[in-house]
Each structure stands twice: as structure tokens, then as C-alpha cells.
N, C-alpha and C positions, 0 to 999 in steps of 0.2 A: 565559765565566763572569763580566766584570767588565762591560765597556760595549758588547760583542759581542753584542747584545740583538737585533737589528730587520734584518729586509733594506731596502737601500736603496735596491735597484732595479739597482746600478751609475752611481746619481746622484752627484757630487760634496758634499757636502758639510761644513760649517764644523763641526767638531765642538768646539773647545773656542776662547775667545778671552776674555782677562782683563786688567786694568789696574789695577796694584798702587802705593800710594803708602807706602813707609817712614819715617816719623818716629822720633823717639826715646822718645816714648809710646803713639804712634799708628800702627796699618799699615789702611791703607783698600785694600778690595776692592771694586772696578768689572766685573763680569762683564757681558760681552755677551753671548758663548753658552754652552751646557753650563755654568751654574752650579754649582758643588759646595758643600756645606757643609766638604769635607774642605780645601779650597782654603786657605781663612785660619783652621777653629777647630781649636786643638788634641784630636785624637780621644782622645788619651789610649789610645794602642794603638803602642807604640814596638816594630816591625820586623814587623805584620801591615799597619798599614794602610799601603796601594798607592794611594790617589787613584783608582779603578776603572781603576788602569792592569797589573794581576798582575804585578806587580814583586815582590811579596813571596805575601801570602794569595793563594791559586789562587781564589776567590771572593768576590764584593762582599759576601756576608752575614760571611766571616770576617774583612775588613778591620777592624772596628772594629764599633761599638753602631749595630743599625741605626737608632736616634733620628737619626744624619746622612743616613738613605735617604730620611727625608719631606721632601716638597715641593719636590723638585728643579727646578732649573727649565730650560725649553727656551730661554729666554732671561735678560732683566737681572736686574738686584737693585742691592744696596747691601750690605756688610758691612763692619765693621770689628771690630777688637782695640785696647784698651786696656790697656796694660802697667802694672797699680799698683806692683809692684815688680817685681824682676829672676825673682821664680818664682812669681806671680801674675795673672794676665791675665783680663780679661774683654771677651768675644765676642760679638756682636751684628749681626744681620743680616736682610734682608729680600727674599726674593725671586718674584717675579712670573710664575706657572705658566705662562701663556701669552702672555706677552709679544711673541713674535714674530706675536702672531694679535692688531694693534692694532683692536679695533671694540668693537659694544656686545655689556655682559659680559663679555668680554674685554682682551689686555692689560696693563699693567706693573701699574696701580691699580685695576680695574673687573672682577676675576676670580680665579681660582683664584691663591692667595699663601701664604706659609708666612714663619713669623717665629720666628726662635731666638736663648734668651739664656743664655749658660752663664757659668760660675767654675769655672776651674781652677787648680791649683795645680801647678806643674809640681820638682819637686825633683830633685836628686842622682840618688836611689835609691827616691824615690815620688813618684806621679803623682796627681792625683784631679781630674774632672771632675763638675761638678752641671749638666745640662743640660734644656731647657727648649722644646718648639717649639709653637707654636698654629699650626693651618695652616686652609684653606680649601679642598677637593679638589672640586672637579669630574668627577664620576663616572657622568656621562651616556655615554663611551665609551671602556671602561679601553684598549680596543685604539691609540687617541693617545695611552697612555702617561699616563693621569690615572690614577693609583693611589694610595694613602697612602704607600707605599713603594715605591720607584724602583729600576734597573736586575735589576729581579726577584727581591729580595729578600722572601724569609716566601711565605705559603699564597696561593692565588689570591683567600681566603676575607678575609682579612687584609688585602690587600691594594684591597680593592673587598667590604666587608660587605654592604650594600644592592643595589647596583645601583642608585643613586643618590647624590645629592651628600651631601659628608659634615662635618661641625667638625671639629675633632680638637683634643683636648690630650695632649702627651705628655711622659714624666717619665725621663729618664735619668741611671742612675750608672756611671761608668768609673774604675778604678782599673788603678793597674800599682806593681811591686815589681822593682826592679833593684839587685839585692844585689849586684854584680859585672857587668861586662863582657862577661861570658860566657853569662849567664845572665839571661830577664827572665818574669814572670808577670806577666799581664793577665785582669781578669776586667769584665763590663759585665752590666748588667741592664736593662732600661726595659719603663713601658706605658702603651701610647695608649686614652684613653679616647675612640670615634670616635660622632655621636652624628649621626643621619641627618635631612638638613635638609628633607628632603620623600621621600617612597616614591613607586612606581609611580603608583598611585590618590589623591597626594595627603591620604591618611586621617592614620593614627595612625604617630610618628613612633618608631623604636627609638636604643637605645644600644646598641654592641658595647665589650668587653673585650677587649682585645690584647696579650699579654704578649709576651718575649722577651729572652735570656739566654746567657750562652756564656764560655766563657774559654780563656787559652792558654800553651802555654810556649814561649818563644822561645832559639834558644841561637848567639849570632855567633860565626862566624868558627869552627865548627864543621869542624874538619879540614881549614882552609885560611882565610887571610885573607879577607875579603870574602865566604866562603859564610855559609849561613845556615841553619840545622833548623828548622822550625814545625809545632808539636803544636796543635790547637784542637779544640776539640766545642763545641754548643750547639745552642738551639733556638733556629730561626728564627722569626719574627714568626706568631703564631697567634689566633685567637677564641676565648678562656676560654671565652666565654660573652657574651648578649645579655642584657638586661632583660626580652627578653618570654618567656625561662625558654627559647626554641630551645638544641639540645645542643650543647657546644662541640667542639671539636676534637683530636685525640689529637697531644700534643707530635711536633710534624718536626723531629726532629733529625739536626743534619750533623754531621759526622765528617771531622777532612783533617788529611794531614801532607803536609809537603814538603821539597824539598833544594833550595835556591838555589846553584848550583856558579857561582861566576868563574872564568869563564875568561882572560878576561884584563879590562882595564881598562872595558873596553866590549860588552864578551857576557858575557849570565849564561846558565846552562841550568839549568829549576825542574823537575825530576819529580816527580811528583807522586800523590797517590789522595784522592778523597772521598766517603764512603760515605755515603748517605740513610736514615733511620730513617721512615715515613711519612712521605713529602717533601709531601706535599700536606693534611697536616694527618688522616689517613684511612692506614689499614692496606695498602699496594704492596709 
């Protein structure tokens, strides 16, 4: 349900590999493989998001605002954070869709890339994130994993509008509310306006609407040190609606709670349930 996405044949492969520098204003992020946005920006989602590793949220969509699922990249990038004060930061990053596929049209500069700039504000007992990502998607064959949104996040429709290559600008808010120790509320909304660079027949080009929203309550150390409760609902990424007046999509909405039990220092065990409301954007 997080990065457990793809068969891989039984081939070995490099799935994550990053190069981190710490300063005292500054932390720079160097990704070689499996690029994350979750990596160095703060999601503003304190005890769901899991880095697509379900350590906490049983689900990549309920980690956090999927505005961090575009433009993931299969290889490098560039990101960093700038610390203005001690609860202030701002986020900035760039990364390179096919970078491991160096030729023409493709590659770190010459192809599909995604660029995100956020401010948040990270406090005590509230959190707020303004986020920001332009991207470039290559949408000639969603099955490599070119989609607007990664590890299978939102409608199939949402994810790959056209069936061809797409702009995208997208606009997200994340907030969170930690009144106590005990107790945290998170809510996030965004939407990507995605605007098709060429169709099938090269004619007339469309615009889609992408909304998508959700929020949650978190409660630590919920009947033992180190456990964790998590309540979330929301809608995943969907097609309001096109410009050329095509019908849009009936909200998929997900449904998940879960129990993170410690067992001890280094074993957790998450049961868990998530229920779909039209998962695919369409009455199931």
C-alpha cells in the first residue's frame, strides 16, 4: 500500500539512496535514487506520514497531502531547506523524472522534472505549510510509472488525464493542531491544474481540474508508550472537471484507522482497516 507498487521480476534492485549535508541554516538534499519530496520538506502531517515506508498511515495517500506524490523521481535531483528562524523554514527542490534514462529527451535536464517551493511554519502546538510544485510529466506510457501522482496515489483518471504528456501547476495547504502530547489533528487540501501539451492527433489541447483533501486524528502513546491510534478520511486526487465541459468524477474517498502496538524497542505491529468509497473516481 506504500512503495510495494511494481513486480520486479526478482531482480535486485537499488531502491532508495540519498546524500544529506547539515548546516546551521542550511540542510542540502542529494538524492540518487528513489527521490522523495518527504525526504527533506517538512509534510506538515505529525505521526501519519511514514516516508512510503507504513510505519505509521497504512497508505501513501494517507501519509500526508498528495501535492509531495507529483513528480517523483526515479532518480537525482537537488533539494534543500533554509532555516529562517528556529520555526520557520523554507523548502526548495528539483527533481529529474527520468534521470536514470540519460539521452535525448530524457535525463536529469532534457525531460520529464518537477520543481517544489513551500513555507512552513512549524510551532509548539501548530504547524502550517504553503506549498507549491510545477512539474513536467511525460505521459506517453503511465505503465513506467510517469503519472502526475506517484506510488499510486488518486484515480487512474487523475493520475494520467490525457493520455498524453501533461504541465501541471499545483497549490497546496497543510495544517496540523497539537493541543497536548496526546492528542494531534491534521488537515491538507491541494489542486493541480494539469494542462495537456499535445493529444493523440496533435489537434486541440485540454485543461483538467484535480482536486484533493483529507484530514486526521492522531492520538500517541495510546495505551502504552510508543503505540499510536490513527483516524483519517479523505479524498484522493480526482478530475473535477476539464475545460472542454467532459463529466468529472464522483469523489474516492478513503477511510483508515489503525493501531501501531510496540512491542518492544524495535518491532511494531499496525492492524489495521481501509475502506474505499468509489476508489476509482466511479460508483464500485
Amino acid at each position: 500500500t506504500t512503495y510495494q507498487t511494481s513486480d520486479n521480476g526478482n531482480d535486485v534492485q537499488l531502491g532508495w539512496l540519498a546524500y544529506y549535508y547539515n548546516g546551521d541554516k542550511f540542510q542540502v538534499y542529494l538524492p540518487a535514487a528513489g527521490a522523495l519530496w518527504q525526504d527533506f520538506v517538512p509534510t506538515i502531517s505529525p505521526y501519519f506520514e511514514g516516508a512510503t515506508g507504513a510505519n505509521n498511515s497504512l497508505s501513501s495517500f494517507g501519509e500526508s497531502n498528495p501535492i509531495y506524490k507529483i513528480g517523483l523521481a526515479s532518480g537525482g535531483g537537488l533539494g534543500f531547506n533554509y532555516f529562517l528562524n528556529d520555526k520557520l523554514t523554507f523548502s526548495a527542490g528539483y527533481f529529474g523524472g527520468d534521470s536514470f534514462n540519460p539521452q535525448d529527451k530524457d535525463g536529469l535536464f532534457n525531460g520529464e522534472y518537477s520543481m517544489l517551493g513551500q513555507l512552513a511554519y512549524q510551532g509548539d502546538k501548530f504547524q502550517l505549510g504553503l506549498t507549491y510544485v510545477n512539474a513536467y510529466i511525460d505521459q506517453g506510457d503511465e505503465a513506467n510509472g510517469n503519472a502526475i501522482f506517484d506510488t499510486l496515489v488518486g484515480t487512474s483518471l487523475s493520475r494520467n488525464p490525457f493520455g498524453a504528456s501533461a504541465i501541471t501547476n499545483s497549490y497546496g495547504i497543510s495544517a496540523a493542531i497539537m493541543p497536548s502530547e496526546k492528542f494531534s489533528f491534521n488537515a491538507f487540501g491541494g489542486f493541480t491544474d494539469a494542462r495537456q501539451v499535445a493529444n493523440a492527433t496533435g489537434d486541440d489541447k485540454d485543461d483538467a481540474q484535480i482536486w484533493y483533501y483529507g484530514a486526521g486524528l492522531a492520538f500517541p502513546d495510546f495505551g502504552g508508550s510508543g503505540n499510536l491510534l490513527g483516524l483519517q478520511a479523505g479524498v484522493e486526487p480526482y478530475v473535477g472537471g476539464f475545460d472542454s465541459d467532459t463529466v468529472g468524477q464522483k469523489n474516492p474517498i478513503s477511510i483508515q484507522g489503525f493501531y501501531r502496538m510496540a512491542v518492544n524497542d524495535n518491532i511494531n505491529i499496525t492492524p489495521g482497516a481501509i475502506y474505499l468509497i468509489n476508489p476509482n473516481g466511479q460508483d464500485e
